[in-house]
C-alpha positions in Angstrom: 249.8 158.9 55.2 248.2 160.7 58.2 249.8 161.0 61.3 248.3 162.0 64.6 251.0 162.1 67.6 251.0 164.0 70.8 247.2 164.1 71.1 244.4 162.1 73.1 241.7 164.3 70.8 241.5 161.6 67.3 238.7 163.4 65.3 238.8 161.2 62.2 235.5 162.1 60.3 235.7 158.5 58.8 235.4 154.9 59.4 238.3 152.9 59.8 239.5 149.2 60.4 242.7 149.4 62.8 245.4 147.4 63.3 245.9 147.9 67.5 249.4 146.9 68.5 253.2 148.1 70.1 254.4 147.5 66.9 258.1 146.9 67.5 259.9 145.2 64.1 256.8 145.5 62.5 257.9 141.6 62.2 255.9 138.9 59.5 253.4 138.2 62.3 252.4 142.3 62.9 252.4 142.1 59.0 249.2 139.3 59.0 247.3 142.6 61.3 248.2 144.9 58.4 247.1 142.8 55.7 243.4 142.6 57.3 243.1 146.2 57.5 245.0 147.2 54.1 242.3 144.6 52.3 239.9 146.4 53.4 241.1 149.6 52.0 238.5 151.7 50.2 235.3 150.8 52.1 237.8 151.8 55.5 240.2 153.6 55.9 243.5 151.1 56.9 244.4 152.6 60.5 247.4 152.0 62.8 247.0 152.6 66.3 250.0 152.4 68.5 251.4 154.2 72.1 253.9 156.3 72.0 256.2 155.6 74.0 255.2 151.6 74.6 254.1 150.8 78.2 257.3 148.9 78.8 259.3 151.9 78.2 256.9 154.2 80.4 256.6 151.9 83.1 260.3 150.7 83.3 260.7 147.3 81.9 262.5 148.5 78.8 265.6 149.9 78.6 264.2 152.2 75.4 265.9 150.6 72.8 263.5 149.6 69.8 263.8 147.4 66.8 261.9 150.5 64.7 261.9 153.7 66.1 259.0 155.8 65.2 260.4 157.5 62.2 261.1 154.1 61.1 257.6 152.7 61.5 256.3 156.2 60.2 258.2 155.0 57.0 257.6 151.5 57.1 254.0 151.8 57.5 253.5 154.6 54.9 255.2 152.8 52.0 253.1 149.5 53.1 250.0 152.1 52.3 248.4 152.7 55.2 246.0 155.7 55.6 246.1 157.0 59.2 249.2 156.3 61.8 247.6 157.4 65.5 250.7 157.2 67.8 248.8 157.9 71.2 250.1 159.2 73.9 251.4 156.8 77.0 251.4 158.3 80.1 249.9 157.7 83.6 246.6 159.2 83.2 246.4 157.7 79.3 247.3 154.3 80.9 245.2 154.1 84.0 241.9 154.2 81.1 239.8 151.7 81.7 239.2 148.8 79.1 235.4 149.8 78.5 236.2 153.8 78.2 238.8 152.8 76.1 237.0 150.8 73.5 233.9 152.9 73.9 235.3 156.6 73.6 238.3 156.2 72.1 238.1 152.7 69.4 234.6 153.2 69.0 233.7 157.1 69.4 237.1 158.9 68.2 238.2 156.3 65.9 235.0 155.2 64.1 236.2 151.6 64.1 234.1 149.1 62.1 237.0 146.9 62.1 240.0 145.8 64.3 243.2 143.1 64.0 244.6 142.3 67.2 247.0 139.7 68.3 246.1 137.1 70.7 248.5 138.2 73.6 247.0 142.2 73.3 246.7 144.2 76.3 245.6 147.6 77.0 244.3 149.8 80.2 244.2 150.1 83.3 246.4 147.6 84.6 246.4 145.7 81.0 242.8 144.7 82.0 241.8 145.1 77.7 242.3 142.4 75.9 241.4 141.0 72.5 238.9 138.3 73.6 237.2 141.7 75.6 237.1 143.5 72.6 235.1 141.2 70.6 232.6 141.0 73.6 231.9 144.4 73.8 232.3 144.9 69.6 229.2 143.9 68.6 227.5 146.3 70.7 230.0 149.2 69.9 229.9 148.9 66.7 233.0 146.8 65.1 234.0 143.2 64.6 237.1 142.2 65.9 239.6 139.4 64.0 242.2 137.7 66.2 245.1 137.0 64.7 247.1 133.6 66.3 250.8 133.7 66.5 252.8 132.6 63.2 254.9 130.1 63.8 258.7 129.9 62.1 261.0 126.7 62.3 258.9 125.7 64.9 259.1 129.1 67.2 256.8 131.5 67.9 257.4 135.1 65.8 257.3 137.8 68.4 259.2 141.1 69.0 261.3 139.4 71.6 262.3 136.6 69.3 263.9 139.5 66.4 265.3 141.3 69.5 267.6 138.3 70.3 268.4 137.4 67.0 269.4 140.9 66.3 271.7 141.2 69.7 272.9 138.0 68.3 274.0 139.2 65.2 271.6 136.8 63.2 271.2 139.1 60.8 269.7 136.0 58.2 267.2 134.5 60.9 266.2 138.3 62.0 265.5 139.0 58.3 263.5 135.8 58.0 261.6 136.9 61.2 261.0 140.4 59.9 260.0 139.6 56.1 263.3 142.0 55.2 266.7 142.7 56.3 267.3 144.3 59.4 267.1 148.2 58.6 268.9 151.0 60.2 267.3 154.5 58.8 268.5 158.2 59.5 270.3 161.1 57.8 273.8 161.1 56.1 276.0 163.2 58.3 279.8 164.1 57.5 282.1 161.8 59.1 286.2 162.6 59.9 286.4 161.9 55.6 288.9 158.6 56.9 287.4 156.4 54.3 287.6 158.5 51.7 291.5 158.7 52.6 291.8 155.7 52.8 290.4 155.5 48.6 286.8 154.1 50.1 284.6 157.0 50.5 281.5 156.2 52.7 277.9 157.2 54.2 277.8 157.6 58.0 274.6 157.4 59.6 274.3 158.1 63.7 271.5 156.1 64.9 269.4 157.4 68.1 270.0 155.7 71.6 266.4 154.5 71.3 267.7 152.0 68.3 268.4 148.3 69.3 272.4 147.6 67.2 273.8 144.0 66.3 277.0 143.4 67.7 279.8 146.1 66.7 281.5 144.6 63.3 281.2 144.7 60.2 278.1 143.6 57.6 277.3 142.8 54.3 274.3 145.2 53.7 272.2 147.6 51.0 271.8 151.3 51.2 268.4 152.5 49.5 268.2 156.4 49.1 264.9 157.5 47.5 264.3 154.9 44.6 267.6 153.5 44.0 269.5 150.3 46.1 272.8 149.7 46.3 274.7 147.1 47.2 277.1 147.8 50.4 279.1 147.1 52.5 278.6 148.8 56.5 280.4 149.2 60.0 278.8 149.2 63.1 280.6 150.5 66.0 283.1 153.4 67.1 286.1 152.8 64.5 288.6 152.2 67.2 292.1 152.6 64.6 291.0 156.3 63.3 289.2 157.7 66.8 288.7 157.6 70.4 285.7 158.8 70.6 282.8 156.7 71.5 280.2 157.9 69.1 278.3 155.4 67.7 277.7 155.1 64.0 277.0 153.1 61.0 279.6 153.5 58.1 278.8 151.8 54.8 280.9 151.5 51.4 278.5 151.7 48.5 279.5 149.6 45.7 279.3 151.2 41.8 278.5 154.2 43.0 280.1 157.9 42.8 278.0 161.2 44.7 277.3 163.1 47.8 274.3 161.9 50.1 275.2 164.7 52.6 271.8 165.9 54.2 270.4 162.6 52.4 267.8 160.3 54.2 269.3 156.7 53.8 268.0 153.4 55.0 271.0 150.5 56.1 269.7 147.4 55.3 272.5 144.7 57.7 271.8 141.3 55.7 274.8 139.2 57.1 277.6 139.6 59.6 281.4 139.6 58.4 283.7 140.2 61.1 283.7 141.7 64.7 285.2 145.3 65.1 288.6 145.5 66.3 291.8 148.1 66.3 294.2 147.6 63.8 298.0 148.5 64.9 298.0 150.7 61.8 295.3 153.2 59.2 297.8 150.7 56.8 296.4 147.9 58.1 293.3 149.1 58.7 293.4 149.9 54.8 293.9 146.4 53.7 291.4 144.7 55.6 288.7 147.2 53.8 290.0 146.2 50.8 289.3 142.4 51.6 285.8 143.5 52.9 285.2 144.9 50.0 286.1 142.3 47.8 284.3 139.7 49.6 281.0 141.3 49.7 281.0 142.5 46.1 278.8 140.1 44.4 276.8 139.0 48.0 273.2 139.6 47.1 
């Protein structure tokens, strides 16, 4: 997959149909967008066009905490198979562009659009003027048909970014996967940790995700670890391991099951599929021991 970041000059040489969205979760609703412009793979090429960072991080009604951070939708949206990711620059000058330039120099000119997905509550420009029902005014015109795609609908509620957001502060981890289409997935590099679990007789993977990544509730979860091809079945701690350190690093600690190795320098992907137990300070590393050991036990044969 392409990637084009950090640039306002998209010089793609070849016509596209784009998915145009913020992209947060990349939830089963974003997923209806992709599948228009992955069938139409071959005569286009299947384009992702998202702003980087989202206008609710630039203009302050986000605390910057995402569901996917960008290497995680950089990951997600190359193994889905899409061609081109254009992560485009937000800014004040990027921002303040006019619906019409926007369509016109950038959708149509730059971009070579034939085709676009949007949802129905997009919004783009100058004052988030844009909008789909614009674009498929001016499309005709400019060159590209535009599909709207209508909300999907789950148990009766509308799937939306901020629906996954409160599941996952919930610890929901079963409803958020549901909303998502997978398992909630923390991704980053395998760092060494203070070697406590392997002590303790339970070696571990530790994983420190940025501040820009959205966390369940500390605790602990009944998860999988995928590194390159393989899955494993695990079990994972999210928090600050309050009965081995003081220090308030967070992190995400996961006991893989039937499996012996070093993933040091590895890139690992945390897959939280159901909540255990909250976090909490043992009075002892003994104690502390024993309760792994019932974790452990318990979320051997979870699926």
């Amino acid at each position: 997959m392409e990637i084009i970041a950090g640039t306002t000059d998209i010089q793609l040489g070849q016509e596209t149909a784009v998915a145009l969205g913020k992209f947060d979760g990349i939830h089963i609703g974003h997923r209806r967008l992709l599948e228009e412009i992955l069938s139409r793979k071959g005569r286009l090429a299947a384009c992702v066009f998202t702003f980087d960072p989202p206008p609710a991080v630039l203009f302050g009604y986000s605390d910057g905490r995402e569901l996917t951070t960008r290497e995680e939708k950089r990951l997600l949206f190359g193994r889905m198979g899409v061609d081109i990711l254009v992560e485009f620059p937000m800014n004040k000058v990027t921002a303040a562009t006019p619906p019409e330039a926007f369509a016109r120099d950038i959708l149509a000119g730059q971009m070579q659009a034939r085709f676009l997905a949007a949802g129905t509550d997009l919004s783009f420009g100058a004052r988030g003027a844009g909008d789909a029902a614009f674009l498929r005014k001016v499309g005709p015109e400019l060159g590209f048909r535009v599909e709207t795609i209508e909300k999907v609908c789950l148990d009766g509620e509308e799937v939306s970014s901020t629906l996954v957001r409160r599941k996952v502060e919930a610890g929901e981890m079963e409803s958020a996967a549901r909303l998502l289409g997978m398992p909630y997935m923390v991704a980053g590099e395998v760092v060494r940790g203070r070697q406590v679990g392997r002590r303790l007789g339970f070696p571990t993977v530790n994983v420190l995700p940025g501040k820009d990544k959205l966390l369940p509730p500390n605790g602990v979860y009944f998860s999988q670890v995928r590194c390159g091809e393989k899955l494993y079945r695990a079990i994972s701690n999210v928090g600050y391991k309050p009965t081995v350190t003081d220090e308030r690093v967070m992190g995400v600690e996961s006991y893989l099951y039937d499996f012996t190795g070093d993933l040091y320098g590895k890139q690992v992907e945390v897959y939280l599929q159901a909540f255990r137990r909250p976090e909490r300070r043992f009075e002892s590393v003994e104690a502390l021991r024993r309760q792994l050991e019932d974790d452990i036990a318990a979320g051997r044969y979870v699926r």
